[in-house]
C-alpha positions as CSV (number, residue, x, y, z in Angstrom):
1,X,0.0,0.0,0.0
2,X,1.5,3.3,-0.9
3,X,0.7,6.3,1.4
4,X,-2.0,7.7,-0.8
5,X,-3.6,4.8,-0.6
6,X,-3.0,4.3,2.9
7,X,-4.3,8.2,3.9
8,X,-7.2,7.2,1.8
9,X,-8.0,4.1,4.3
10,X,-7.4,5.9,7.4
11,X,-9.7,9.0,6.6
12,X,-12.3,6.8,5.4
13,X,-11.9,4.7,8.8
14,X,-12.1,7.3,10.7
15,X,-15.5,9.2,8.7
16,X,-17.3,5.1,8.9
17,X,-16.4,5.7,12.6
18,X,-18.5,8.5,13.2
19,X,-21.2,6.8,11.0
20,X,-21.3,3.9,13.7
21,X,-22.9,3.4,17.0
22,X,-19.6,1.2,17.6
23,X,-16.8,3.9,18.5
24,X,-14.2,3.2,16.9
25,X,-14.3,0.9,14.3
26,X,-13.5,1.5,10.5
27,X,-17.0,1.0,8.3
28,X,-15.5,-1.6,6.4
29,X,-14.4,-3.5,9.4
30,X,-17.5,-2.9,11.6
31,X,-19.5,-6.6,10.7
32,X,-16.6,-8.2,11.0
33,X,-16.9,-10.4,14.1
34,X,-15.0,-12.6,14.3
35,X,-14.0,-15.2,17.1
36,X,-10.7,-14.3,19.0
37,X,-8.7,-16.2,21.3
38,X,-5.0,-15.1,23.2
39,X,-2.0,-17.3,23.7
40,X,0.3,-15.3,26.3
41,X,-1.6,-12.6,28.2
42,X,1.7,-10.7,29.7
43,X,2.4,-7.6,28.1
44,X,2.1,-7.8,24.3
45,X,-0.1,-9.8,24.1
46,X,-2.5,-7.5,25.7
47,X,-1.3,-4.3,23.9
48,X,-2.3,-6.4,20.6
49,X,-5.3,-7.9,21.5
50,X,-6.7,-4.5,22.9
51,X,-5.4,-2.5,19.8
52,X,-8.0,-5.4,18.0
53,X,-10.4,-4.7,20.0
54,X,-10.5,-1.3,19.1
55,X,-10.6,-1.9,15.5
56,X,-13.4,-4.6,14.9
57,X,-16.4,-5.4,16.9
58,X,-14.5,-9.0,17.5
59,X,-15.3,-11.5,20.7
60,X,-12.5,-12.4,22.4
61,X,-13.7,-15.9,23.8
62,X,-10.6,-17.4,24.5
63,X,-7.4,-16.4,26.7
64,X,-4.2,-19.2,27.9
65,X,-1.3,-18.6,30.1
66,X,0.8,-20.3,31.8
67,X,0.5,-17.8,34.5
68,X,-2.7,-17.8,36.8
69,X,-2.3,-14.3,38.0
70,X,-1.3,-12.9,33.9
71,X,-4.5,-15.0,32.9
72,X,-6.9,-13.6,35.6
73,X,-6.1,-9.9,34.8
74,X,-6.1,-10.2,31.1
75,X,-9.5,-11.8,31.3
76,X,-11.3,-8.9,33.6
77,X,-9.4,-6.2,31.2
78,X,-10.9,-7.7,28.3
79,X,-14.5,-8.3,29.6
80,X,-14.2,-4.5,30.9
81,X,-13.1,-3.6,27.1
82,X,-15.1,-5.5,24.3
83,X,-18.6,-4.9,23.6
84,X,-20.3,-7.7,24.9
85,X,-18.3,-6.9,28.6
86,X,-18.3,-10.5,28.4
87,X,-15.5,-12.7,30.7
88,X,-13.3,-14.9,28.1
89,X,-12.8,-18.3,28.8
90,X,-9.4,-19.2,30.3
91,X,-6.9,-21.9,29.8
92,X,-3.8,-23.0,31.1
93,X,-3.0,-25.1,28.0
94,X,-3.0,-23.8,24.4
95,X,-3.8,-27.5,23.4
96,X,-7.1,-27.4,25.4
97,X,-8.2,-24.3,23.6
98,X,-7.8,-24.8,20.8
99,X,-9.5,-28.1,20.5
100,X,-12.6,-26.3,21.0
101,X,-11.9,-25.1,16.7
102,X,-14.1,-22.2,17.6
103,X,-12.0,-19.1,17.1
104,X,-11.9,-17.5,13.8
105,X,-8.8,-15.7,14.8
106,X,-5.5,-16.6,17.1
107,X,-3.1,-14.1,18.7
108,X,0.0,-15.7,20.0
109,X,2.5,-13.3,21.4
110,X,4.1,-16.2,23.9
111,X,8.2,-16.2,24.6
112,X,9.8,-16.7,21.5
113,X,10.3,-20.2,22.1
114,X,6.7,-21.0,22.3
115,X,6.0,-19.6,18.7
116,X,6.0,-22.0,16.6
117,X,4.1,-24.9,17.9
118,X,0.9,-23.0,18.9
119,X,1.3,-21.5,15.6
120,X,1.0,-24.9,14.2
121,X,-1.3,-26.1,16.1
122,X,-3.5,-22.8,15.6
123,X,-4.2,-23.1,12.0
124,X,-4.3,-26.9,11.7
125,X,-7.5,-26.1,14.1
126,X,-9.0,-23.8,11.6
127,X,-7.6,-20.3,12.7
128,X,-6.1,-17.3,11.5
129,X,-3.3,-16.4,13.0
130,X,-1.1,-12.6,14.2
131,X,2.0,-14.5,15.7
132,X,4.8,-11.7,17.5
133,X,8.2,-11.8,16.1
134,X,10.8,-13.3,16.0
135,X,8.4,-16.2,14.5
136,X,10.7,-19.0,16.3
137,X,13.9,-19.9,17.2
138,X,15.5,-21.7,14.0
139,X,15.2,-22.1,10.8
140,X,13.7,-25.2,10.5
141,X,10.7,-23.9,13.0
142,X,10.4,-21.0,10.8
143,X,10.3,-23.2,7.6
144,X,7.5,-25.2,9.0
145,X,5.1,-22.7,10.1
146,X,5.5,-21.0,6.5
147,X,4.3,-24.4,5.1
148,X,1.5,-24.9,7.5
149,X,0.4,-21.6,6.8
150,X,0.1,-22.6,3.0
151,X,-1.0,-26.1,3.7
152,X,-4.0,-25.2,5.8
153,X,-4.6,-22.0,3.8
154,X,-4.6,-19.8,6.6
155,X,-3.9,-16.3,6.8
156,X,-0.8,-15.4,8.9
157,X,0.3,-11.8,10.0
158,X,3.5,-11.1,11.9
159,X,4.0,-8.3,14.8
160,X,6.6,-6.6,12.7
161,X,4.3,-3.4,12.6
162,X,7.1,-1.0,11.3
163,X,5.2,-1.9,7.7
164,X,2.0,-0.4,8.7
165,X,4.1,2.8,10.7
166,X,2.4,6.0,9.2
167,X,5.6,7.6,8.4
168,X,7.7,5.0,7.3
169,X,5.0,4.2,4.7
170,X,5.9,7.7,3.3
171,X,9.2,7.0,4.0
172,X,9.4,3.9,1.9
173,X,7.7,5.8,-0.8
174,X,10.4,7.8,-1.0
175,X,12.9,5.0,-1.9
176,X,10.3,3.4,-4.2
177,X,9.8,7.0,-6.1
178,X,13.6,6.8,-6.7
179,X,14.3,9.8,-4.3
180,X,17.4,8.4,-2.7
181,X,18.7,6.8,-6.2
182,X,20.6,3.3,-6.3
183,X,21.1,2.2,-2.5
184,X,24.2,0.1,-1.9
185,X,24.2,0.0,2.1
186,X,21.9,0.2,4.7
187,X,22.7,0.0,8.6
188,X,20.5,-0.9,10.9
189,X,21.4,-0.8,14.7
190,X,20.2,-0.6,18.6
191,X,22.3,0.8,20.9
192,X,21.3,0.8,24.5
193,X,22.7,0.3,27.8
194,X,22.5,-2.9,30.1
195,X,23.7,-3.2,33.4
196,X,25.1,-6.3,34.6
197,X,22.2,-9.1,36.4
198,X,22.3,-12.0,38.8
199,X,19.1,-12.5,40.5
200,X,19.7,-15.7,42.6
201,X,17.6,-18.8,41.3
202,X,14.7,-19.6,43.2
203,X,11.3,-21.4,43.4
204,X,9.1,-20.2,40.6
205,X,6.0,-18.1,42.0
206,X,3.0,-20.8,42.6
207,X,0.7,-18.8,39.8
208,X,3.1,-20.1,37.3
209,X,3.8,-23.7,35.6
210,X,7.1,-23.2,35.2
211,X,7.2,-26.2,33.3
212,X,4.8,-25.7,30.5
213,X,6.3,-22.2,30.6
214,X,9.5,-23.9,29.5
215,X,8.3,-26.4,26.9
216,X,10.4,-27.1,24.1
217,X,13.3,-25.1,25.6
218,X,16.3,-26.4,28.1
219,X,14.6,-26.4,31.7
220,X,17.3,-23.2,33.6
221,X,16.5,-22.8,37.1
222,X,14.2,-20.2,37.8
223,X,15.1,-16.6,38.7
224,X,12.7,-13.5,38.7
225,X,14.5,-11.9,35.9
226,X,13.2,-14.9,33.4
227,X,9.3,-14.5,33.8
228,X,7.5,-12.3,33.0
229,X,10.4,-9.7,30.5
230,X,13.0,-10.9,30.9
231,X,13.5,-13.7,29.1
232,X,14.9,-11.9,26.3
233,X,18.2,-11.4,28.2
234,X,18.5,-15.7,27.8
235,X,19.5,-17.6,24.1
236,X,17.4,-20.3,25.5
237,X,14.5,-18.7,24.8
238,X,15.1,-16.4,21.6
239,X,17.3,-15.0,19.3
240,X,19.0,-12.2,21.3
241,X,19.0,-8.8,20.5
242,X,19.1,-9.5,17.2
243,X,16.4,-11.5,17.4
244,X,14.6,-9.1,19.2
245,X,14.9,-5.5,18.2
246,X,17.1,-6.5,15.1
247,X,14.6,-8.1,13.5
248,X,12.7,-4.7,13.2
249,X,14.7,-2.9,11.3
250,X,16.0,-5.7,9.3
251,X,12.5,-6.6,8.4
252,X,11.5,-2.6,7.9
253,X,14.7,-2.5,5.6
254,X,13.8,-5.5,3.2
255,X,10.3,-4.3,2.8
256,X,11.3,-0.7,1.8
257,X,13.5,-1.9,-0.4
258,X,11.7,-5.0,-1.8
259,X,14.3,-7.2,-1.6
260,X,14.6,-10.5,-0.2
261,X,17.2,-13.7,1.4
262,X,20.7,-12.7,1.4
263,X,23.3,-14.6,-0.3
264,X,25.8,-14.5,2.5
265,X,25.7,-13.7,6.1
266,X,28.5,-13.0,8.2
267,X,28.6,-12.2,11.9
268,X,31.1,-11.3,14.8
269,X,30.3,-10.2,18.1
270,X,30.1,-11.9,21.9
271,X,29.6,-11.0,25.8
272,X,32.3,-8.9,26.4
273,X,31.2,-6.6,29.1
274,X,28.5,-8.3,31.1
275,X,30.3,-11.6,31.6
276,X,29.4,-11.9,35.0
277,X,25.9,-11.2,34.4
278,X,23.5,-14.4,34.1
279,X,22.2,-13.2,31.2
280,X,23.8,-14.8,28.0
281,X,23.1,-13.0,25.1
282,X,25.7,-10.8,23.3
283,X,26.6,-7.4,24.5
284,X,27.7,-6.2,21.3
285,X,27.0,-8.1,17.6
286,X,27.9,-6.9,14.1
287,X,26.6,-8.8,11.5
288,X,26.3,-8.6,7.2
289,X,23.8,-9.1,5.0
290,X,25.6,-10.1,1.1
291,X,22.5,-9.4,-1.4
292,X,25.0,-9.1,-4.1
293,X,24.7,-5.3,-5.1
294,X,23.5,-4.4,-2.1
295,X,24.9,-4.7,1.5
296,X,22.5,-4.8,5.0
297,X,24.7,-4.8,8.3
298,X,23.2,-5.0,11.6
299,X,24.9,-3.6,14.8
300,X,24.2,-3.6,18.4
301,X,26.3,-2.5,21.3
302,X,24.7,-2.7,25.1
303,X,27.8,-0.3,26.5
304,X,29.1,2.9,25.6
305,X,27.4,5.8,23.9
306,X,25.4,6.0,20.7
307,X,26.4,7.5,17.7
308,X,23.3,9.7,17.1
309,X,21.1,9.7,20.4
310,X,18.3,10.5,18.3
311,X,18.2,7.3,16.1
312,X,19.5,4.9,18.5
313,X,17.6,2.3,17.2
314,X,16.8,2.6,13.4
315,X,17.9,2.4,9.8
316,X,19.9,4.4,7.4
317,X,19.8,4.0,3.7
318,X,22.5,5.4,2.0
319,X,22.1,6.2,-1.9
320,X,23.7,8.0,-4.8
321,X,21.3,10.8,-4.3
322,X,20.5,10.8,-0.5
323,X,20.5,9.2,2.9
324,X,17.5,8.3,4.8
325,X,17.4,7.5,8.5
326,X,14.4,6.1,9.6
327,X,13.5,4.7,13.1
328,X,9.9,3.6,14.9
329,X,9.9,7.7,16.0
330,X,10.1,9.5,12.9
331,X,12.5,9.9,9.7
332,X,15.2,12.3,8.2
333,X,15.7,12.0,4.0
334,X,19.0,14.4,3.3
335,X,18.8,14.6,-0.4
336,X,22.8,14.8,-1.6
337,X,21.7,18.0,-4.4
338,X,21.2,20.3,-1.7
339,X,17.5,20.0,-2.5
340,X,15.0,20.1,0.5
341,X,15.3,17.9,3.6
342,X,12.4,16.2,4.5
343,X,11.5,15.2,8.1
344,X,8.9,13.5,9.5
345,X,8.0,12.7,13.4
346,X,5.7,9.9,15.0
347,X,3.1,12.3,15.8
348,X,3.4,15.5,14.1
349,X,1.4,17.7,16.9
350,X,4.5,17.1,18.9
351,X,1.7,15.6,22.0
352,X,1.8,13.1,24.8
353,X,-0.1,10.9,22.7
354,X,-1.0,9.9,19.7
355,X,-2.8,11.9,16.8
356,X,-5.9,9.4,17.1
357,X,-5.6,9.8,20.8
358,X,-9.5,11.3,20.8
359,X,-11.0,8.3,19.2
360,X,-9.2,6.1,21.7
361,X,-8.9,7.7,25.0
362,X,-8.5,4.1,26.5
363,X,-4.9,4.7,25.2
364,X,-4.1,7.3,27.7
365,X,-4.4,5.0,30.6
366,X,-3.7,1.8,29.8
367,X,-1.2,-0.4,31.8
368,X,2.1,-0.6,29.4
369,X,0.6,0.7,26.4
370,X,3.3,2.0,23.9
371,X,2.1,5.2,22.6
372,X,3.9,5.5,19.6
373,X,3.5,2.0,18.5
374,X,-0.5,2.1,19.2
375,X,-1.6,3.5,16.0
376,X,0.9,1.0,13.3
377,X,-0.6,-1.9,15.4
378,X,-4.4,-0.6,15.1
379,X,-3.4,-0.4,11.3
380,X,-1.4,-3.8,11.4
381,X,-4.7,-5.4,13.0
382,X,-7.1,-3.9,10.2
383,X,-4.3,-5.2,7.6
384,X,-4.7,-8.4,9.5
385,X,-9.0,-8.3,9.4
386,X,-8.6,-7.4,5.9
387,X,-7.0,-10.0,4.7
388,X,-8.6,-12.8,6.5
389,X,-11.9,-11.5,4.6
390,X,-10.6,-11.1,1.2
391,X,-8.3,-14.2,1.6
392,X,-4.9,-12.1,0.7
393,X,-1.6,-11.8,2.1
394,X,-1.1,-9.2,5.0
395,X,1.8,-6.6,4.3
396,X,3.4,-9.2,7.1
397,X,2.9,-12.2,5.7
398,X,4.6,-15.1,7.3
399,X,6.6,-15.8,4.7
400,X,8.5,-12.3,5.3
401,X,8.7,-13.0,8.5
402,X,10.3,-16.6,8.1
403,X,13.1,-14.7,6.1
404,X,13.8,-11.5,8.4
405,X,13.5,-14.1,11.3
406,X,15.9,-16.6,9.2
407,X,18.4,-14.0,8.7
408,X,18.9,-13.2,12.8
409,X,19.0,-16.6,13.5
410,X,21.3,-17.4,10.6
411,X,23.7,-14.2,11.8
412,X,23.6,-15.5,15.5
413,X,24.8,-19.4,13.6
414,X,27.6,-17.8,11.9
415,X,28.5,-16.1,15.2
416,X,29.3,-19.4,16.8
417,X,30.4,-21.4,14.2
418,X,33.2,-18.2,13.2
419,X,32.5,-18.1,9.6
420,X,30.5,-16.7,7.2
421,X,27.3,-19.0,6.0
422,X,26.5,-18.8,2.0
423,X,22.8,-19.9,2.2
424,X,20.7,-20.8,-0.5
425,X,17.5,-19.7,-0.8
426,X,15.9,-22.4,-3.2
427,X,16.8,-25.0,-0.9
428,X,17.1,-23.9,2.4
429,X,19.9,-24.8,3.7
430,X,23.0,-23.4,4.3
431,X,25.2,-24.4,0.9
432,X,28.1,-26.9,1.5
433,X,28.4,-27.0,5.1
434,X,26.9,-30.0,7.2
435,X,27.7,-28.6,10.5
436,X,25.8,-25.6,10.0
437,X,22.9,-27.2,8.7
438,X,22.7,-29.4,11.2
439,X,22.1,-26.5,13.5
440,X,19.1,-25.4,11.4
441,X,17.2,-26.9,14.0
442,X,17.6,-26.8,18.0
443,X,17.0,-29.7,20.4
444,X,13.7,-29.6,21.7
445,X,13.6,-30.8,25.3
446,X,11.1,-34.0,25.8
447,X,8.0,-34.8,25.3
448,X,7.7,-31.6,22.9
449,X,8.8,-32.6,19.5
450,X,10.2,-30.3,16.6
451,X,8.1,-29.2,13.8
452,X,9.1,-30.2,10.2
453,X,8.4,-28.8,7.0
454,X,7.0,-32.4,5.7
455,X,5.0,-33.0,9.1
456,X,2.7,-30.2,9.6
């Protein structure tokens, strides 16, 4: 969708609005009701499942979690927040809900290590599915949900929201209009500062099956930094920062430039400052995307300062005409012809909140709400609705998100192997090199068993 188009469908969303006793909801999404259920009700998962909410008159019938005391307060939040102020039904095992193959619609924003196999499971049951990123936790996970997906001709939409962002819809239109000219690099990067963790172990908190919480993963013992954030800071359970904020910007970058596997990646990097920490994942990673006549790098550094503390974490696209940096908050395009600049901010009234703040004042005091994320995710969700109707592809289709998925895990594989991985595409595997492909896939701890392409 270009941004003409995509003006076009917010102002007539927001003029059906007004048209409709329902607040809120876009005209050509206000019969769609569908039938919703939640797999992980800690903090994402209710930031996207109340952004739904707001969008379509859906009924959220369903919530699981692993966590009594997450499950019980999703539930009352959601009955206080759809229409029919009805309580959803709660599970503590995805299984058990979705044998019920009554929901139209599945959200699953889980640990990353619990992605793939409710994902599975989710549209072999019937379901659309809006799965958070990173979609798993190898390759070969990632390969199998794109194949269910296709198999059970489901529609699939990953959180990467950057491709429904307002601004960096215009922004892309910028590179697709030719503005910046031939692009040869683009950098994209998170710098931030940890400090160094060791939360003793202990016995997990008696609202949780630690357990079931663990799943597929290696079984760590339990300290309060794991559940419920911080998880992240552990290669057991995702990607890394890579995986995690990397994945962003590398997926923002391949979209506005259309482009799509690499034919090498390379990656150095390690825990060089925060050794004593529990925490495992790398302090500092530098990694390189080969597309042949074009090059993507990825950098993150969790010490120090950052190069420009306005786009800390972003993307800049460097042409023969122009450089554009562009970031979740806003975008600068320096055109090289001393022409114009041109620069765009998340919310151009320069406000607390956002510029549809008015037609969702729920925003403004809701528990860990991101307010600069809450409008792409509204528009991500209608994207989402859309599709399921027509039958389409969402702008995140799964099949994007296997590859800007594949690529962080690939980067983090040629990180510990200490060389650089030619992969190829058509086949999916990593060409020439046994040992790396036999790491396509991670151990899954028993009685869970890995997903397969051929076995889904």
């Amino acid at each position: 969708m270009n941004r003409r188009k995509f003006l076009q469908a917010s102002a007539a969303g927001l003029a059906g609005a007004a048209l409709l006793k329902s607040k809120g909801f876009a005209a050509e999404l206000a019969d769609v009701k569908k039938r919703v259920g939640l797999i992980g009700t800690g903090w994402y998962g209710k930031v996207d499942l109340l952004r739904l909410i707001q969008v379509a008159p859906v009924e959220v019938v369903s919530l699981c979690d692993v966590d009594k005391q997450l499950l019980a307060e999703a539930a009352e939040i959601v009955a206080s927040r759809q229409l029919s102020k009805k309580t959803p039904r709660t599970y503590s095992d995805y299984r058990e809900m979705l044998k019920e193959k009554d929901l139209d619609l599945v959200l699953i924003a889980t640990p990353d290590h619990w992605h793939a196999l409710p994902m599975i499971a989710a549209v072999q049951a019937g379901a659309d599915v809006y799965v958070q990123k990173p979609i798993g936790v190898d390759v070969v996970e990632c390969q199998a949900m794109v194949v269910a997906a296709r198999k059970h001709q489901r529609v699939v939409q990953v959180g990467t929201q950057r491709r429904s962002t307002h601004h960096l819809v215009e922004a892309r239109e910028l590179i697709q209009e030719g503005r910046l000219g031939r692009i040869g690099l683009v950098e994209t990067y998170c710098y931030g500062r940890r400090g160094i963790s060791n939360p003793p172990d202990e016995t997990p908190p008696p609202q949780l099956d630690y357990e079931m919480w663990t799943g597929p993963a290696p079984l760590r013992p339990f300290n309060k930094n794991i559940h419920p954030r911080g998880w992240r800071s552990y290669m057991e359970y995702g990607n890394g920062t890579i995986g995690d904020m990397g994945i962003h910007m590398i997926d923002m970058a391949r979209w506005m430039l259309d482009v799509g596997w690499p034919k090498r990646i390379s990656s150095t990097g390690g825990n060089y400052f925060h050794k004593e920490g529990k925490p495992n994942v790398s302090d500092m990673q530098i990694a390189t995307f080969d597309f042949g006549d074009l090059q993507m790098t990825w950098q993150h550094r969790h010490w120090g300062d950052k190069p420009d503390p306005k786009y800390w974490w972003g993307a800049n696209f460097y042409g023969e005409k122009g450089t554009l940096k562009a970031s979740v908050y806003g975008f600068d395009f320096i055109p090289l012809d001393r022409g114009q600049p041109l620069h765009r901010e998340w919310n151009d009234a320069h406000a607390k909140y956002p510029v549809d703040s008015d037609q969702f004042p729920e925003d403004k005091t809701e528990k860990g709400i991101e307010y600069h994320v809450a409008p792409a995710i509204r528009a991500h969700m209608k994207d989402l609705l859309q599709c399921s109707e027509r039958r389409g592809r969402p702008v995140a289709d799964i099949g994007e998100g296997a590859a800007s998925t594949a690529m962080c895990v690939l980067a983090n594989l040629s990180l510990q192997l200490g060389r650089s991985l030619a992969w190829d595409a058509d086949q999916g595997v990593v060409a020439g090199d046994e040992e790396a492909n036999r790491l396509l896939a991670r151990p899954y701890r028993a009685p869970w068993v890995h997903p397969t392409p051929d076995q889904v």
